[in-house]
PDB file of N, CA, C and O in Angstrom:
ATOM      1  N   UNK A   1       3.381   0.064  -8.511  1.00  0.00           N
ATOM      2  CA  UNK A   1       3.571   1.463  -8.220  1.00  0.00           C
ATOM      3  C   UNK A   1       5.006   1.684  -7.807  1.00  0.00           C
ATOM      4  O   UNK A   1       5.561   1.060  -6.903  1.00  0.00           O
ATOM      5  N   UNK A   2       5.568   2.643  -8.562  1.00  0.00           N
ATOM      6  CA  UNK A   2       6.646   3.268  -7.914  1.00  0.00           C
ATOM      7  C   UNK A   2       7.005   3.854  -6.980  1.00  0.00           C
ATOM      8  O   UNK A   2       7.016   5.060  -7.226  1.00  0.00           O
ATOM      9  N   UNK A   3       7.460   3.515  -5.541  1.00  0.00           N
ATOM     10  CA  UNK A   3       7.401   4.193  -4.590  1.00  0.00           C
ATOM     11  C   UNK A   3       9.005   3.569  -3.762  1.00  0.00           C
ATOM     12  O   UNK A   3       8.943   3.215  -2.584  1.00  0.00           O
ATOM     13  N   UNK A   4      10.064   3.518  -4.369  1.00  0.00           N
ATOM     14  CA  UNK A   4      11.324   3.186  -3.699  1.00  0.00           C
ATOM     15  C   UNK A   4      11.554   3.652  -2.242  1.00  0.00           C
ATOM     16  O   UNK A   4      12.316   2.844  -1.710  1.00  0.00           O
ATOM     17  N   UNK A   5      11.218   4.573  -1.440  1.00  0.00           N
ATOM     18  CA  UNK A   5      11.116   4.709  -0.355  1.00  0.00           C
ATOM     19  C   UNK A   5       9.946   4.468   0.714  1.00  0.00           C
ATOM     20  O   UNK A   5       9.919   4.738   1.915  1.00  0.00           O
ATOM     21  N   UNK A   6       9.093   3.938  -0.025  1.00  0.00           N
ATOM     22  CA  UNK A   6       8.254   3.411   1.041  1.00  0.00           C
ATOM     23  C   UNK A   6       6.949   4.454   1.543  1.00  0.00           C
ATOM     24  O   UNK A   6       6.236   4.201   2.513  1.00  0.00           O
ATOM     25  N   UNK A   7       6.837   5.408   0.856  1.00  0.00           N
ATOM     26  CA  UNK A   7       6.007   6.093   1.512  1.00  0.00           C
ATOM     27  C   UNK A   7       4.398   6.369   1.435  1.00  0.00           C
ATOM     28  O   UNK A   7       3.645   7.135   2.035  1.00  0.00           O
ATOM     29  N   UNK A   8       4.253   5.544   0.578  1.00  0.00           N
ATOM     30  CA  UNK A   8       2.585   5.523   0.651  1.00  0.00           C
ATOM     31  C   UNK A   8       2.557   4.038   1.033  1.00  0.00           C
ATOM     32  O   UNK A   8       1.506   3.700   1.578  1.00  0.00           O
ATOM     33  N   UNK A   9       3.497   3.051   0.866  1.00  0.00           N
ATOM     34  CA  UNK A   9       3.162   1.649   1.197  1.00  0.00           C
ATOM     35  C   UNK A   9       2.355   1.311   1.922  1.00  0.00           C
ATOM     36  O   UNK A   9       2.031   0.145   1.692  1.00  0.00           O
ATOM     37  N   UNK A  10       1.347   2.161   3.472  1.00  0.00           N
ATOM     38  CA  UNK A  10       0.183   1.586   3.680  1.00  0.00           C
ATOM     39  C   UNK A  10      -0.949   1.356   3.101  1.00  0.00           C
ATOM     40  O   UNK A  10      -1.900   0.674   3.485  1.00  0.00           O
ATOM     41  N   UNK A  11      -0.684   2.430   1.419  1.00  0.00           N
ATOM     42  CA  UNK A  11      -2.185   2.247   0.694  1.00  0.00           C
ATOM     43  C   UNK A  11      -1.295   1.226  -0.285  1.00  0.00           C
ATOM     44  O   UNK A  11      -1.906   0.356  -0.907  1.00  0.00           O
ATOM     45  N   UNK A  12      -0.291   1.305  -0.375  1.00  0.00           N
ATOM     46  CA  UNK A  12      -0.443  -0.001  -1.925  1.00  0.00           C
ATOM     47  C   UNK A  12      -0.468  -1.290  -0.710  1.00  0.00           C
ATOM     48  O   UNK A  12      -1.460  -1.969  -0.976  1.00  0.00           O
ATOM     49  N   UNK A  13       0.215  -1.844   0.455  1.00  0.00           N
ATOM     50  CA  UNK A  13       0.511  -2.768   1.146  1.00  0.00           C
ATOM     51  C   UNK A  13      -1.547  -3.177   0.911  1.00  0.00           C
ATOM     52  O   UNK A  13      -1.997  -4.025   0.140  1.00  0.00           O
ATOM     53  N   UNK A  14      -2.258  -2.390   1.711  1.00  0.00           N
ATOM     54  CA  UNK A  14      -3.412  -2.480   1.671  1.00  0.00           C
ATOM     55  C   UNK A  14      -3.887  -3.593   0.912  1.00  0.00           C
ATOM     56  O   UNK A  14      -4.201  -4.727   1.272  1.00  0.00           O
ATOM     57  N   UNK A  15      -3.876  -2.843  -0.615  1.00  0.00           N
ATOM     58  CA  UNK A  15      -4.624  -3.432  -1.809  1.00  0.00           C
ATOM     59  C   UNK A  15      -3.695  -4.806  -2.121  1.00  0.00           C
ATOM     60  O   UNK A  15      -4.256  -5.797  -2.590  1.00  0.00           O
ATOM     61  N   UNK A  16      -2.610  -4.816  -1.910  1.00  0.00           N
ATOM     62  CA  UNK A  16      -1.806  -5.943  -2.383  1.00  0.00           C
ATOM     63  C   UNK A  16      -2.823  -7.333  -1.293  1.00  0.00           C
ATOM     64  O   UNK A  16      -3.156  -8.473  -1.619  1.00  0.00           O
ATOM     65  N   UNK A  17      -3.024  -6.645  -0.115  1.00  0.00           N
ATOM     66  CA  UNK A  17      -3.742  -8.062   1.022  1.00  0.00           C
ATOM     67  C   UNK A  17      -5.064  -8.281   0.188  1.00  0.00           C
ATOM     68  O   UNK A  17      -5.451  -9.359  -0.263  1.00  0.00           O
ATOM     69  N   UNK A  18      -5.791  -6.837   0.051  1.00  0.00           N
ATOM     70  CA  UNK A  18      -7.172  -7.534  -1.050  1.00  0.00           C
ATOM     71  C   UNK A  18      -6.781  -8.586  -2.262  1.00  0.00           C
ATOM     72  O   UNK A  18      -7.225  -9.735  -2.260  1.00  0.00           O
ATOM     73  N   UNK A  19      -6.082  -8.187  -3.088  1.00  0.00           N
ATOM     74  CA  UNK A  19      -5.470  -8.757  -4.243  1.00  0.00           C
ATOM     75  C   UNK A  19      -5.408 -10.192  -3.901  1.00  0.00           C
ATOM     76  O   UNK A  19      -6.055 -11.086  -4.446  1.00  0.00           O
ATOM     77  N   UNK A  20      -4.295 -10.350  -2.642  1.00  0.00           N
ATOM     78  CA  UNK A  20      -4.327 -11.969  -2.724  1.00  0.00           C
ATOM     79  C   UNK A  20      -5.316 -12.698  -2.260  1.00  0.00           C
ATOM     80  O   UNK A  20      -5.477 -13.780  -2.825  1.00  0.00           O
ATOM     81  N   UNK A  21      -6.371 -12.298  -0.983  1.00  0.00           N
ATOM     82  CA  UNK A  21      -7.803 -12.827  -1.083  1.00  0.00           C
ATOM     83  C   UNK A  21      -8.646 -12.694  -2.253  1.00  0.00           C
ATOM     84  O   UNK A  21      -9.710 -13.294  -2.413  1.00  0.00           O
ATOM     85  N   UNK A  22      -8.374 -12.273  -2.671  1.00  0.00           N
ATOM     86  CA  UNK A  22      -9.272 -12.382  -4.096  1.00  0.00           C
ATOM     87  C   UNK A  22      -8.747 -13.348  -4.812  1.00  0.00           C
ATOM     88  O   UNK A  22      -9.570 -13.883  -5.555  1.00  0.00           O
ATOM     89  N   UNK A  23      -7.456 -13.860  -4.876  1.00  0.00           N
ATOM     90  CA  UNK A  23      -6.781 -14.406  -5.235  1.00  0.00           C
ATOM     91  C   UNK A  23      -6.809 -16.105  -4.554  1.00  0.00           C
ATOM     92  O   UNK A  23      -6.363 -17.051  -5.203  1.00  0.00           O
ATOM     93  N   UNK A  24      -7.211 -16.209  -3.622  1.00  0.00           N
ATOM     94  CA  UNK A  24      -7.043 -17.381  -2.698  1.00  0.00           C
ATOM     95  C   UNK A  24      -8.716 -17.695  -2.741  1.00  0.00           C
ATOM     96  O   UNK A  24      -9.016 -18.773  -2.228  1.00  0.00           O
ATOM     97  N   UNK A  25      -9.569 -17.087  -3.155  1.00  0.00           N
ATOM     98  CA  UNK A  25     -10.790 -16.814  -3.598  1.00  0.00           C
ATOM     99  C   UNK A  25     -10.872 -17.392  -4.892  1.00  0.00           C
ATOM    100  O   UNK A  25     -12.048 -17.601  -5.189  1.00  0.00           O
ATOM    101  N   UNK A  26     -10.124 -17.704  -5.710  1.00  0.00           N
ATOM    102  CA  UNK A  26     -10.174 -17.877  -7.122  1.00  0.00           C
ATOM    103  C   UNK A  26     -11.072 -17.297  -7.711  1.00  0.00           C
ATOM    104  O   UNK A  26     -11.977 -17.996  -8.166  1.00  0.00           O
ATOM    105  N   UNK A  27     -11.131 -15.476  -7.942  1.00  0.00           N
ATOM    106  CA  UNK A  27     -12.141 -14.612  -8.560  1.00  0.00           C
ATOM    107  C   UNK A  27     -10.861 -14.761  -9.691  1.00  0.00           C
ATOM    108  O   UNK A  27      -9.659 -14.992  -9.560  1.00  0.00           O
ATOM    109  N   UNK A  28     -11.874 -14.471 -11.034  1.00  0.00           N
ATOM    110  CA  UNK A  28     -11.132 -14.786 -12.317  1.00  0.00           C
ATOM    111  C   UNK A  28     -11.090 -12.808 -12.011  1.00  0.00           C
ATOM    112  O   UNK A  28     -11.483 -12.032 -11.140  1.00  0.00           O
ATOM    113  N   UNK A  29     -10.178 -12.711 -13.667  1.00  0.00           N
ATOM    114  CA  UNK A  29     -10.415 -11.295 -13.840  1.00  0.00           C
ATOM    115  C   UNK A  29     -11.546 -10.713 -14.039  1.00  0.00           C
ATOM    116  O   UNK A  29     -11.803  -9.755 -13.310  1.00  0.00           O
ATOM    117  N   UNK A  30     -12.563 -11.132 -15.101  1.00  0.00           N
ATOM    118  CA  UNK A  30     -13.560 -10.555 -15.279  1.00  0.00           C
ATOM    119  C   UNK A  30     -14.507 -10.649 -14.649  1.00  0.00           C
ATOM    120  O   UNK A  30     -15.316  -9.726 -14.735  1.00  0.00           O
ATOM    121  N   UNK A  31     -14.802 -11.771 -13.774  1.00  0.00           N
ATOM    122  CA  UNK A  31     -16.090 -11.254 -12.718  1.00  0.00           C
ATOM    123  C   UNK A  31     -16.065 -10.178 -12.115  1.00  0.00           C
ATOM    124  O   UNK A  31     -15.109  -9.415 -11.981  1.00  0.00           O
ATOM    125  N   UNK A  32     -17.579 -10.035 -11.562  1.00  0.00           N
ATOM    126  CA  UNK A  32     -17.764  -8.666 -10.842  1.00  0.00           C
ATOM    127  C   UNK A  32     -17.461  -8.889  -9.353  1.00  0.00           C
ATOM    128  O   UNK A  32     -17.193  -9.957  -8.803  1.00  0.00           O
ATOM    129  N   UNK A  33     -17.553  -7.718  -8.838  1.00  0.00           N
ATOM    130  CA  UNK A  33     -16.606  -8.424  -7.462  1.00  0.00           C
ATOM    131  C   UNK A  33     -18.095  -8.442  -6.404  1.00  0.00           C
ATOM    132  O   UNK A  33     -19.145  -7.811  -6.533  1.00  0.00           O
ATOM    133  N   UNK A  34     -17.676  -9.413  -5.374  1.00  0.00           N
ATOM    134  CA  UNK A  34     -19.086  -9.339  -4.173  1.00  0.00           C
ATOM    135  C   UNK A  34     -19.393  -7.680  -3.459  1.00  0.00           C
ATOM    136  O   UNK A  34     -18.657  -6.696  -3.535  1.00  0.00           O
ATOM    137  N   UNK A  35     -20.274  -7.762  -3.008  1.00  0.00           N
ATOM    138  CA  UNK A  35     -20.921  -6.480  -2.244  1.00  0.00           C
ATOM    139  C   UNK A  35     -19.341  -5.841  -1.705  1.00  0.00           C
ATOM    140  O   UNK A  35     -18.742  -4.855  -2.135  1.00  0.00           O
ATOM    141  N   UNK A  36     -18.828  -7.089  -0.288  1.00  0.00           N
ATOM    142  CA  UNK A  36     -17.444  -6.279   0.440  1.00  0.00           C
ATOM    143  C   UNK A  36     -16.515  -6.495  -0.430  1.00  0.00           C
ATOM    144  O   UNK A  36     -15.562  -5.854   0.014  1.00  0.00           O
ATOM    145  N   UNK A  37     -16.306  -6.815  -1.047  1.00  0.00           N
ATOM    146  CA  UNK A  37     -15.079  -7.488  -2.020  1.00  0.00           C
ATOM    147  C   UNK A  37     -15.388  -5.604  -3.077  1.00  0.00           C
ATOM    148  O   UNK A  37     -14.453  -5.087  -3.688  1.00  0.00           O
ATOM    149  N   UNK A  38     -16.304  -5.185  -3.045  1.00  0.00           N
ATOM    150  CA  UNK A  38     -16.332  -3.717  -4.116  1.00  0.00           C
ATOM    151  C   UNK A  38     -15.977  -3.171  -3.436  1.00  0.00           C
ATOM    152  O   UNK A  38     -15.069  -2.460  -3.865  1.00  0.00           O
ATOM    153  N   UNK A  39     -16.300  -2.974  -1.859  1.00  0.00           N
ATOM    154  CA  UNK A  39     -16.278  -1.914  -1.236  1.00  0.00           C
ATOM    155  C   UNK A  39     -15.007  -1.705  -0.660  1.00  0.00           C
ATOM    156  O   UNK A  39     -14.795  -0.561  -0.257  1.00  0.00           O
ATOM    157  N   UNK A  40     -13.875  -2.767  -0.493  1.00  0.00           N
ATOM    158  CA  UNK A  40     -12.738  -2.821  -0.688  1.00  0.00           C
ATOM    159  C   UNK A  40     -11.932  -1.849  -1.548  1.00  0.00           C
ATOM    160  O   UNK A  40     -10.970  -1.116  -1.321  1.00  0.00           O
ATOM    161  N   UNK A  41     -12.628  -2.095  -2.542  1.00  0.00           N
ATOM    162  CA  UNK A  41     -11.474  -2.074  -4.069  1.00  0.00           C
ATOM    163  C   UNK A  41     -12.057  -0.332  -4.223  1.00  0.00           C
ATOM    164  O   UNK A  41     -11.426   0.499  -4.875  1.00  0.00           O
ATOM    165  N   UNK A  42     -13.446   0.001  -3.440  1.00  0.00           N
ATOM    166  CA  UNK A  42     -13.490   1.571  -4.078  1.00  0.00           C
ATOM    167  C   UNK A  42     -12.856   2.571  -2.536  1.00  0.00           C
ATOM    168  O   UNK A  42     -12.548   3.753  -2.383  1.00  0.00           O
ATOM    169  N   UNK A  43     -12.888   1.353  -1.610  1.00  0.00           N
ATOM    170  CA  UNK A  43     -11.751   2.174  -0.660  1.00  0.00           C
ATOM    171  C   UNK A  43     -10.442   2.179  -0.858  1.00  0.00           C
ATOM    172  O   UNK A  43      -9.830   2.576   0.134  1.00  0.00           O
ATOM    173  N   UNK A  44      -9.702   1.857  -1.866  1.00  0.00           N
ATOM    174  CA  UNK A  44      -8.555   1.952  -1.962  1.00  0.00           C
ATOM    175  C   UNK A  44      -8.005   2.750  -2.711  1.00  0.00           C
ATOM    176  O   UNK A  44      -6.912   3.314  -2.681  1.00  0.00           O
ATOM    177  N   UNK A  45      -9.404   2.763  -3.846  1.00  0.00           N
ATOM    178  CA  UNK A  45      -9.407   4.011  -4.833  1.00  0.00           C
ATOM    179  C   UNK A  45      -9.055   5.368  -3.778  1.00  0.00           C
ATOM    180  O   UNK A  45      -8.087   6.127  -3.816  1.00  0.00           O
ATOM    181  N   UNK A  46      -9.504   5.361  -3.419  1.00  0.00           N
ATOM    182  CA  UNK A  46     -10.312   6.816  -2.442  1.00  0.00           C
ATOM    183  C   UNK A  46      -8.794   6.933  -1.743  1.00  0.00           C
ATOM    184  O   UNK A  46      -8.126   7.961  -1.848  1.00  0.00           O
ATOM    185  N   UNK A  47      -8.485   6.137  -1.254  1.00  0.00           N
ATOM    186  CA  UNK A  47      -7.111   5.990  -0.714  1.00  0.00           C
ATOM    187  C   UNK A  47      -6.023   6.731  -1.250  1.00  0.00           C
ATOM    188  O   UNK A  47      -5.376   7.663  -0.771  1.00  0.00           O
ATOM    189  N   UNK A  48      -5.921   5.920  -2.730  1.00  0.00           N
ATOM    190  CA  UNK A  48      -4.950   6.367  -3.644  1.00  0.00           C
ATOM    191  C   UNK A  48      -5.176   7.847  -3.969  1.00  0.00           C
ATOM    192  O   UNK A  48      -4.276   8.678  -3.852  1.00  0.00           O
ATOM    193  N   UNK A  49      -6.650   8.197  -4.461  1.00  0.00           N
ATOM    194  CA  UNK A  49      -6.452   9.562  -4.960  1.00  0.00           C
ATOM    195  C   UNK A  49      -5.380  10.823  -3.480  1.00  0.00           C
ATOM    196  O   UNK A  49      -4.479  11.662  -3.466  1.00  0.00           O
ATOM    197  N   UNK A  50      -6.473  10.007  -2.361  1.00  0.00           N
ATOM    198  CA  UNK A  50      -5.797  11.037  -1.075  1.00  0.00           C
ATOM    199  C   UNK A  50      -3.887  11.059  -1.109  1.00  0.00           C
ATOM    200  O   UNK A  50      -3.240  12.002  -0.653  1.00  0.00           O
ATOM    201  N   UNK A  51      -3.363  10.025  -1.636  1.00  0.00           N
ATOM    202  CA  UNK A  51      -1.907   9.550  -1.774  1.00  0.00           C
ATOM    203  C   UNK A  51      -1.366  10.667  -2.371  1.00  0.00           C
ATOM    204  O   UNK A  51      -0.307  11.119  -1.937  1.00  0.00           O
ATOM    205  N   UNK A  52      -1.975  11.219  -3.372  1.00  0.00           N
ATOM    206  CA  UNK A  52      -1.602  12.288  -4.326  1.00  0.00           C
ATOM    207  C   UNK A  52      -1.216  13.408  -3.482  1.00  0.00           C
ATOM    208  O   UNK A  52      -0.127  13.971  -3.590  1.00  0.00           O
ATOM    209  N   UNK A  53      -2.231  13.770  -2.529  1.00  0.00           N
ATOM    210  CA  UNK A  53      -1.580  15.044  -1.665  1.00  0.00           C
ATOM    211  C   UNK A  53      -0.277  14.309  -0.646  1.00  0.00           C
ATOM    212  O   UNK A  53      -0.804  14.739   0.380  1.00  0.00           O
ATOM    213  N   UNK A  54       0.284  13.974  -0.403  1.00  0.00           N
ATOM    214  CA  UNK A  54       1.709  13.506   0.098  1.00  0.00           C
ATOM    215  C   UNK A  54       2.630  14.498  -0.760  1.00  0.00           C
ATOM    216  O   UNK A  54       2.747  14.669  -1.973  1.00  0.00           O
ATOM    217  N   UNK A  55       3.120  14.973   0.145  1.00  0.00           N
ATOM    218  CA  UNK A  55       4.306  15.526  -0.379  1.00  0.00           C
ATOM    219  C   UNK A  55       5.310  15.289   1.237  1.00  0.00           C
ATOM    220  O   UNK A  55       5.003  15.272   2.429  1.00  0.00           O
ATOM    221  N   UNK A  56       7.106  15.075   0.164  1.00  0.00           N
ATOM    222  CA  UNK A  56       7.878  15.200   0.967  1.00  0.00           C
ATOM    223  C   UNK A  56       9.048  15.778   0.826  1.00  0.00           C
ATOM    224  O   UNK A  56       9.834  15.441  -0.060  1.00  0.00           O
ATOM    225  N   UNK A  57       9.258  16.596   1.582  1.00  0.00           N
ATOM    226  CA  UNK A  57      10.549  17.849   1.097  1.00  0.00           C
ATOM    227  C   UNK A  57      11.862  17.156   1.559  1.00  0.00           C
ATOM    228  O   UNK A  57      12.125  16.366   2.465  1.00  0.00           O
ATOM    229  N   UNK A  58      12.789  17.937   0.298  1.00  0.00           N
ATOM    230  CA  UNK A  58      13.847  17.232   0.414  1.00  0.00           C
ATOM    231  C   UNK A  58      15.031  17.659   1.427  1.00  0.00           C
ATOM    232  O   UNK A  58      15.385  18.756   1.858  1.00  0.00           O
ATOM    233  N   UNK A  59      15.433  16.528   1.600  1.00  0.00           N
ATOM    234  CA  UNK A  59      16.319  16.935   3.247  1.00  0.00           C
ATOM    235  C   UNK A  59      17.634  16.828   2.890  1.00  0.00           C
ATOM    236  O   UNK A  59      17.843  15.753   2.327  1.00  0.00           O
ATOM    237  N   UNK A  60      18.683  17.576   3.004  1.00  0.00           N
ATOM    238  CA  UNK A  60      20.113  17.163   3.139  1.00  0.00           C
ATOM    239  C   UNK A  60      20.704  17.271   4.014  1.00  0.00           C
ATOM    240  O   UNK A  60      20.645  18.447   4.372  1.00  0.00           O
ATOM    241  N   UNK A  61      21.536  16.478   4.889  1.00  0.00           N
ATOM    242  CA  UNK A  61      21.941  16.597   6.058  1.00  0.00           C
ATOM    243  C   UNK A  61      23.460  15.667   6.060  1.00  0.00           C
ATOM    244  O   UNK A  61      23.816  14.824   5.237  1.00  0.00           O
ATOM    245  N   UNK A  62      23.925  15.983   6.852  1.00  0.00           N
ATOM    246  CA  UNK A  62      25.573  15.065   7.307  1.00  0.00           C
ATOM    247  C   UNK A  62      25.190  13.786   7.453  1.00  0.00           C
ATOM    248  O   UNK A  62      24.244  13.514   8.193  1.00  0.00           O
ATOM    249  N   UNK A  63      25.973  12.684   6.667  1.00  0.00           N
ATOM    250  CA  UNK A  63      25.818  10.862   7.282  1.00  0.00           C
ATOM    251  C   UNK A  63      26.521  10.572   8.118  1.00  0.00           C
ATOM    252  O   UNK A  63      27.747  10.573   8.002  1.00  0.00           O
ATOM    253  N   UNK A  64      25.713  10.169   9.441  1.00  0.00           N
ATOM    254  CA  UNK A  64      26.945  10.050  10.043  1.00  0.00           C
ATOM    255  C   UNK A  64      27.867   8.550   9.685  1.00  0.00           C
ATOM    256  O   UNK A  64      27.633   7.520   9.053  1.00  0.00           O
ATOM    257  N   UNK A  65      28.916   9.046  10.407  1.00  0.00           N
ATOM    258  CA  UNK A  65      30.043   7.821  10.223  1.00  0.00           C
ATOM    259  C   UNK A  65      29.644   6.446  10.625  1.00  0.00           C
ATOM    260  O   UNK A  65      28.495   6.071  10.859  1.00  0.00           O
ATOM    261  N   UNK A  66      30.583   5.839  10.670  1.00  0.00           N
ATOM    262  CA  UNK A  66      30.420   4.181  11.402  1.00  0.00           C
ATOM    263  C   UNK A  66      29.374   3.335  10.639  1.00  0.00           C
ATOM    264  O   UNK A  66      29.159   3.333   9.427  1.00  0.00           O
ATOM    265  N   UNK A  67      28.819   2.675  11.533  1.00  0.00           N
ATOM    266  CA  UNK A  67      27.277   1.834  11.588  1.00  0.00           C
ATOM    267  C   UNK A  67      26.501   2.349  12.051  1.00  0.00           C
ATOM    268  O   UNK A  67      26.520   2.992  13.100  1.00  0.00           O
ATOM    269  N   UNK A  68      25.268   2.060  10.990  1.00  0.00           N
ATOM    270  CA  UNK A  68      23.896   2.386  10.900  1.00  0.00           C
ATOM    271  C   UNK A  68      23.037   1.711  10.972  1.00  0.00           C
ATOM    272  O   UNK A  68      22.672   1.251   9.890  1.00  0.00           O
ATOM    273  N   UNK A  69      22.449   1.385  11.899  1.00  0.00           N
ATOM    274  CA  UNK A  69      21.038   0.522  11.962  1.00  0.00           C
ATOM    275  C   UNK A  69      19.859   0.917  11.060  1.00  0.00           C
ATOM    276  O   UNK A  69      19.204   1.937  11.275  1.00  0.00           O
ATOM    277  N   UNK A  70      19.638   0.172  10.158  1.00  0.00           N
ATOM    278  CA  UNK A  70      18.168   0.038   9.351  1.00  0.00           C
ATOM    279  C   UNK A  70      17.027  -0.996  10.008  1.00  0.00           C
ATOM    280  O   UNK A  70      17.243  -2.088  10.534  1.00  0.00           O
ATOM    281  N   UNK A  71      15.887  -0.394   9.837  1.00  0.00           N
ATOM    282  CA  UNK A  71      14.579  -1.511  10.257  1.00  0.00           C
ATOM    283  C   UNK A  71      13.502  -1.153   9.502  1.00  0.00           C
ATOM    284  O   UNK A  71      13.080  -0.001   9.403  1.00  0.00           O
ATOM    285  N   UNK A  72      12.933  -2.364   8.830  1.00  0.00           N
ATOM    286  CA  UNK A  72      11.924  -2.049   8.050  1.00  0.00           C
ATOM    287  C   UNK A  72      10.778  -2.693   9.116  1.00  0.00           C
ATOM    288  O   UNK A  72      10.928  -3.591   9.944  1.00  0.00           O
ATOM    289  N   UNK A  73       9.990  -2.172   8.897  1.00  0.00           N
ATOM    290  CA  UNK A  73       8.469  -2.894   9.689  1.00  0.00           C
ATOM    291  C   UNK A  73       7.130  -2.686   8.861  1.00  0.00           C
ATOM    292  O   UNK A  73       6.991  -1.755   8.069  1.00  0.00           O
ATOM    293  N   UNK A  74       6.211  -3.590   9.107  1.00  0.00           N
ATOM    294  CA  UNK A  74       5.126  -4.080   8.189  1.00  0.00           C
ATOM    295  C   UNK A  74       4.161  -4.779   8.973  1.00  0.00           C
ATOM    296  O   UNK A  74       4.253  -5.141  10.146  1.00  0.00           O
ATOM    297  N   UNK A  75       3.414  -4.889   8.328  1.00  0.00           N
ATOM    298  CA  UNK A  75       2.237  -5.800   9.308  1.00  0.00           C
ATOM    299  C   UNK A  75       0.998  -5.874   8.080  1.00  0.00           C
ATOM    300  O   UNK A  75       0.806  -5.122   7.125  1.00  0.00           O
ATOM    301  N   UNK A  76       0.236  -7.135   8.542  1.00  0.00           N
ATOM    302  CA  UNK A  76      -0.532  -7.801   7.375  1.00  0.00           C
ATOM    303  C   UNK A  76      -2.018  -7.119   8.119  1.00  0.00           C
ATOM    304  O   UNK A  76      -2.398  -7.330   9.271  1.00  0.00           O
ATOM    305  N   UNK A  77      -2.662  -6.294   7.123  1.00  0.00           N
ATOM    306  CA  UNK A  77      -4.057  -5.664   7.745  1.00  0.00           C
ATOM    307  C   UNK A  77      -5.268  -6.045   6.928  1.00  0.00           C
ATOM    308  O   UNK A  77      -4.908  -6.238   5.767  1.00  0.00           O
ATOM    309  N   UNK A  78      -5.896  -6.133   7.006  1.00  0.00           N
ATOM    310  CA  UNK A  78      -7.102  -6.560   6.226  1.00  0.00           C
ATOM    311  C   UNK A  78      -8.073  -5.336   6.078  1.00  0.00           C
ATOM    312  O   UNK A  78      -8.233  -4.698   7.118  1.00  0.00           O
ATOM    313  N   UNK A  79      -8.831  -4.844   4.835  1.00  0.00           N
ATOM    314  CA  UNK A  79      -9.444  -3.427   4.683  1.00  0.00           C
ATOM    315  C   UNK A  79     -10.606  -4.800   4.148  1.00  0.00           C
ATOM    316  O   UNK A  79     -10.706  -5.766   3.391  1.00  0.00           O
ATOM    317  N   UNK A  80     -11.362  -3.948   5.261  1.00  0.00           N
ATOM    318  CA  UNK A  80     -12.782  -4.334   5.164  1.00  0.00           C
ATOM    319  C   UNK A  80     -13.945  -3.254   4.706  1.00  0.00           C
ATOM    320  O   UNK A  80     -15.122  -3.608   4.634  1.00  0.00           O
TER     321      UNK A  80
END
């Protein structure tokens, strides 16, 4: 997904943590997935469609001079 600024990244970050348990799971592609292992994957759906209403208006403002501190932050969550 395209998202260069980061702003739905709690729903793709989400599915990316299912992905690799499924993955560390050794589920092939075509199996069907377990009971929580679905209920995962149709909460993320549900997720994504809600992603769609995000909107963010565009801002222009003065940069300021000098140095600028950047911080990215993240954290590993598990959707059960």
């Amino acid at each position: 997904m395209y998202d260069p600024l980061g702003i739905i990244s709690p729903v793709v970050v989400s599915i990316k943590v299912v992905f690799q348990e499924l993955c560390e799971k050794r589920v092939g592609w075509d199996e069907e997935l377990k009971k929580g292992e679905r209920k995962c994957w149709i909460g993320w759906l549900n997720n994504l469609r809600s992603a769609k209403e995000v909107t963010v208006p565009r801002c222009v403002h003065h940069m300021p001079q000098g140095e600028v501190n950047r911080f990215l932050h993240g954290s590993r969550h598990t959707v059960l």
